[in-house]
N, C-alpha and C positions, 0 to 999 in steps of 0.2 A: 329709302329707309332700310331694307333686307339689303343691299349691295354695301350699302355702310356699314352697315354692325356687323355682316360679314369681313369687310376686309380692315374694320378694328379689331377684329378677333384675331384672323389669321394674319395680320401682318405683326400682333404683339408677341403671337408667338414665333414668327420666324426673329422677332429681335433678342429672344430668348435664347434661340438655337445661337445667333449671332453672342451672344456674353458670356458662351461654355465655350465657346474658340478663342474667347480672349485671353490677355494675360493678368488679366486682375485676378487676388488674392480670392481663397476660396471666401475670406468674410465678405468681402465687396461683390463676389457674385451672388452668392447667397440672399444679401440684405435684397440685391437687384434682382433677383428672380422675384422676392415676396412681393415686392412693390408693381412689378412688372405684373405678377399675376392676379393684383387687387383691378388695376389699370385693365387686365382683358377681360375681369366679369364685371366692369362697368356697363355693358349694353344689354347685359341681360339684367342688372340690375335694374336700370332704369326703363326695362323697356318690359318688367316682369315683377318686379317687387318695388318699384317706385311709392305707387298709390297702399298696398298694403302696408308697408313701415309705416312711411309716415301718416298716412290717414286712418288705417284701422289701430295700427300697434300705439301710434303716439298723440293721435286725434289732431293734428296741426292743420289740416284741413288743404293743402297744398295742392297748385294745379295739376290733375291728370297727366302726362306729358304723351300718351299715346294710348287709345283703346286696340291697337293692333301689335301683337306679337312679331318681330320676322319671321317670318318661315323657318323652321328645323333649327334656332338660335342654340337650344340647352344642348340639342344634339351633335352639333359643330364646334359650341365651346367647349364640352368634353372633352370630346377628339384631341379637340388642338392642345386642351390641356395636357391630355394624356400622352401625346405622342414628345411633346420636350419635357416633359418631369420622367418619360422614360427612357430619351437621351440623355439625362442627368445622372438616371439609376448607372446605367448602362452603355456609358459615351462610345460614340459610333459616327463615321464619318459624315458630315452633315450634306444631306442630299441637295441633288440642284433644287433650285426653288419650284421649277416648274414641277418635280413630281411631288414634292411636298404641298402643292398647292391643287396636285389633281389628288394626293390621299384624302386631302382635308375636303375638297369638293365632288368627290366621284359622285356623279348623277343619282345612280340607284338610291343611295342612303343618306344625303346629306340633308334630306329635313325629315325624316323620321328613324335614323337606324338603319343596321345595326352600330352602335359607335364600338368602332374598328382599333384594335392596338397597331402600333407602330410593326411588332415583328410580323402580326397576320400580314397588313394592307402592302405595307410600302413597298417588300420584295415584288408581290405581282402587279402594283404600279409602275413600276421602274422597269418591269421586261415585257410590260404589255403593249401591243400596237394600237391598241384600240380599231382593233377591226373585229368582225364577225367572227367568229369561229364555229365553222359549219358542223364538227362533230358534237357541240352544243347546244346548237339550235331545237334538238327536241328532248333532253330531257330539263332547259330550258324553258321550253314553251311549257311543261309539264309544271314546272314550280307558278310559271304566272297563271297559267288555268286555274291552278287550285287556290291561288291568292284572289281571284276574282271572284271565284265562285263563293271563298268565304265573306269577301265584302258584299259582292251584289246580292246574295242568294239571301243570308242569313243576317249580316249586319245592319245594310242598309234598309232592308223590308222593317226589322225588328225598331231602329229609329226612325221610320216615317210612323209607324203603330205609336209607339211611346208619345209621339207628342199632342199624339191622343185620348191618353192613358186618367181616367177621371179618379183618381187616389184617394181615398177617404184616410187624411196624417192618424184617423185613429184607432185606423183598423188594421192590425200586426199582419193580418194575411195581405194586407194590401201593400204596404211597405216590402215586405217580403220580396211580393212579386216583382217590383219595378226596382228593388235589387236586382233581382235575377235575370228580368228583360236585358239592366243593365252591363251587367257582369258578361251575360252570352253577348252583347255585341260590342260591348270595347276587346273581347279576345277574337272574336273573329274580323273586326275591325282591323286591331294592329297584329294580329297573326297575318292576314292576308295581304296588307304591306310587305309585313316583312318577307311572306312567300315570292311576292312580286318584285323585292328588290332583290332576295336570291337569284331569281331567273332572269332577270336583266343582268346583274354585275354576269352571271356563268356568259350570256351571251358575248362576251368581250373576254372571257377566258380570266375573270377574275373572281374567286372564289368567296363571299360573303359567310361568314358567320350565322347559322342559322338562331334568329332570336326566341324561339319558342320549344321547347318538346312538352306538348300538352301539359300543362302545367295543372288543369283541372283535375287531373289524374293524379294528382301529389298526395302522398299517405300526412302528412304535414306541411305545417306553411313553410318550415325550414327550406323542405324539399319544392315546393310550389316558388320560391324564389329561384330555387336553380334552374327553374324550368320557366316561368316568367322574363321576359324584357331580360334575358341571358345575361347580354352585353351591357348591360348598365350595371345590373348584379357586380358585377366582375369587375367595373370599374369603381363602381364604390367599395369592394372589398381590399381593391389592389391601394389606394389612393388616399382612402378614408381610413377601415379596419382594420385593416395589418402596420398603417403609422400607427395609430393607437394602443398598439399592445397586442390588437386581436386576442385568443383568447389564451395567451401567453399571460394574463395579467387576471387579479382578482376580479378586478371590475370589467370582466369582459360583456357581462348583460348590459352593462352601461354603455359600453363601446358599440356595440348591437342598436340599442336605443339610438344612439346618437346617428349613427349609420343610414338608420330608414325614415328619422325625422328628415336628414337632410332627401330622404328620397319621397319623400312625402312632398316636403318643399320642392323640388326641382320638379314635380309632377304639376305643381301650378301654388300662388301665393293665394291664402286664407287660411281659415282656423281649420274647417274641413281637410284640407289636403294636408295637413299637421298632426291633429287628431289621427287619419287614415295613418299615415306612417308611423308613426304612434305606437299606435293598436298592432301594425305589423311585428315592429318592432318587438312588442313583445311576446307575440307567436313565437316568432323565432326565436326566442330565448327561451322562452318555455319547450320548443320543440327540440333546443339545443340540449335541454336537463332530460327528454326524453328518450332521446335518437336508438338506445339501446333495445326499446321497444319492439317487437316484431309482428305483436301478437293483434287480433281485429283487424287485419290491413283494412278492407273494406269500410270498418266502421271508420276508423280514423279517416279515408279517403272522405268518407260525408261528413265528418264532423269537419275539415278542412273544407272541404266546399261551401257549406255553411258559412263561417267562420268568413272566408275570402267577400262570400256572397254577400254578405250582412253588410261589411267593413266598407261596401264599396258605397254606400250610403253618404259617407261621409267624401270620397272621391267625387259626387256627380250632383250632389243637392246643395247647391250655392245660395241659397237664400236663408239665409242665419235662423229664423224663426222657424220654417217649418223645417230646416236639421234638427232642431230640440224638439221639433213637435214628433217626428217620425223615428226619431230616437231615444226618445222618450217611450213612444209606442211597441216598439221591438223591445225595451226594458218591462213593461208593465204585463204582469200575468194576462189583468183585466181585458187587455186586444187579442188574445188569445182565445177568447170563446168559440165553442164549434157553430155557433149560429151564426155566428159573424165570416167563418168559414166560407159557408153561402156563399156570401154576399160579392168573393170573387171576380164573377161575370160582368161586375156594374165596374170595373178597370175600364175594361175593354168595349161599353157604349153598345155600339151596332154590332147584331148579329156575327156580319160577314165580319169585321172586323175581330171578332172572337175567334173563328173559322181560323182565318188568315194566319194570327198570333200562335192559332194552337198549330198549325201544318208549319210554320217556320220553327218556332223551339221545336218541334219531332225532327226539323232536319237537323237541327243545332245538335239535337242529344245524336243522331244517328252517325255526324261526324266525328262527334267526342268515340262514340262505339269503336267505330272503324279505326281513331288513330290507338284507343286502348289494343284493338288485337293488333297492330300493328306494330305497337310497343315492346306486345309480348311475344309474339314472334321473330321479328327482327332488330330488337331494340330501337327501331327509328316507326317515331307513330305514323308518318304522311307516308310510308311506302306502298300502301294501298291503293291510296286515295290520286297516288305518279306512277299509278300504272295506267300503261297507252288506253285500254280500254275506259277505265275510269275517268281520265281527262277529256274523251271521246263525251262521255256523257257527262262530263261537269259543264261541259263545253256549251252544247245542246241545253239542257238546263237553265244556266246563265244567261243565255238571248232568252230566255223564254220567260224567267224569275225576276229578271233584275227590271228594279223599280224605273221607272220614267224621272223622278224627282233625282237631285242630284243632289249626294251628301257628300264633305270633304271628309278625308279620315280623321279623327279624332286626336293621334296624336302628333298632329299637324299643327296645333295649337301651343305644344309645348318648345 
């Protein structure tokens, strides 16, 4: 199944690459590229938005065709997209197929990121040996250290807790919170992916895209998008936003909207993951009318975090009823009493399990600390945290923290 919807992807778009060397008329390639490109997001259609059209949008009731996603699908078909619609922009000698087929599959990032443009990847494709490179090997191992330590330490402990987590949909501090569990471990989740695919690709001497710079730290969601899943940003701005007019045109809020619905969508098929991008959507247009701002950094930093934290409700709560119920709950003053406040503790069940939750968010917020001075001293937040000493003890740490249970990364799914 993943071997096939891989090589329908990547062999449509080398036929792509194949009908810009041809001699037919720019209408006849044109027509051929559109049709070509409805043709390559066929397997993500049906292997990812089959059951929601036709079953939730149109109620037809139609067989399932698959409960399993390929591996890394929306992240591969990007790429491939990206890489001949920017030989189109841009025409450029078309490369042998073999390094076209090591861009499009290089190990590190082909099921989760980062999705790679054609002028980053393909030059250090094409002069790499795929051998070791010794003067890589440690600050290499320093990027996977800190990729582990924020899966095993913080992500994974925080999702074996959660699915223990006793939620009362009507109690606003309680919603709140399993936001917030949330939020802290889908970012150290795919933060430490992508840390680990950094240090793998450097280990071959090939340079990755770093997908995150603390994005938590964003004075607005504007800014929380450039610093979010980087390389997707970027490809729905290149691809999507700037065909559209970007904000060359009146309706550029619109073009905004449209932008993060489809990033909403390509985050997983339901009303939820629509809604979420959505909601983004309009942050960023709202933070677009704002940008000239400078004044409360701080405050705006938590009303952002807030804001991100809330929305993410709508990302991870798949059960249609209790989304209105816990949504509802976060709308209504009345879940907001301070007696209800209390009430807290009854999330988290057993004692030790209370302990556990509160000693992992102190580590979560102590790395957010570490990458803000990090930020602010050296403009890059993980520079502390890839110093030899620090990886010494993240190192240490991680045998010692990381769970026995085994959880896949999250956006492993997509």
């Amino acid at each position: 199944m993943t071997l096939g919807a891989f090589a329908w992807v990547v062999g449509i778009g080398w036929v792509c690459l194949l009908v810009q060397s041809s001699g037919w008329s720019r209408v006849i390639r044109g027509t051929t590229w559109f049709l070509l490109l409805l043709v390559q997001l066929l397997p993500l259609f049906y292997f990812k938005y089959w059951n929601f059209v036709f079953n939730e949008i149109f109620g037809l009731g139609v067989r399932i065709p698959s409960i399993l996603i390929p591996m890394g699908l929306s992240f591969y078909t990007f790429q491939t997209i990206g890489f001949w619609v920017d030989n189109i922009r841009n025409p450029q000698p078309r490369p042998r197929f073999l390094d076209y087929l090591n861009f499009v599959a290089f190990f590190p990032q082909i099921v989760a990121g980062p999705i790679e443009k054609r002028e980053s990847l393909l030059p250090q494709i094409e002069k790499t040996q795929y051998r070791i490179c010794p003067s890589n090997i440690a600050p290499a191992l320093r990027w996977v250290v800190l990729g582990m330590a924020y899966k095993l330490i913080v992500a994974d402990n925080i999702a074996i807790l959660a699915d223990g987590f006793q939620v009362d949909p009507s109690n606003s501090w309680h919603v709140w919170f399993e936001c917030l569990a949330f939020g802290i471990r889908i970012y150290f989740d795919f933060a430490g992916y992508s840390f680990i695919a950094v240090g793998l690709g450097l280990l071959f001497g090939v340079r990755l895209t770093l997908n995150f710079r603390s994005p938590y730290l964003a004075r607005d969601v504007r800014e929380f998008w450039r610093n979010w899943h980087v390389t997707l940003g970027a490809w729905l701005r290149d691809y999507i936003y700037l065909p559209l007019g970007g904000r060359r045109v009146r309706w550029w809020a619109l073009n905004t909207l449209i932008v993060f619905v489809v990033s909403g969508i390509w985050h997983g098929a339901g009303w939820g993951f629509l809604i979420w991008g959505a909601l983004h959507g309009i942050g960023v247009a709202l933070s677009a009318k704002l940008r000239n701002t400078t004044r409360f950094a701080w405050a705006r930093r938590l009303v952002t975090f807030a804001f991100c934290t809330g929305a993410w409700l709508f990302f991870f709560e798949r059960d249609p009823a209790q989304l209105a119920a816990k949504a509802g709950t976060i709308l209504r003053p009345a879940g907001y009493a301070l007696e209800r406040l209390g009430e807290i503790p009854r999330v988290l069940g057993e004692s030790t399990n209370a302990i556990t939750t509160v000693l992992v968010l102190a580590a979560a917020f102590l790395f957010l600390v570490v990458e803000a001075i990090g930020l602010r001293k050296n403009d890059e937040p993980y520079v502390l945290l890839r110093h030899p000493l620090a990886t010494v003890v993240l190192g240490f740490l991680t045998v010692l923290l990381a769970p026995i249970e085994e959880s896949a990364f999250i956006y492993f799914n997509f």
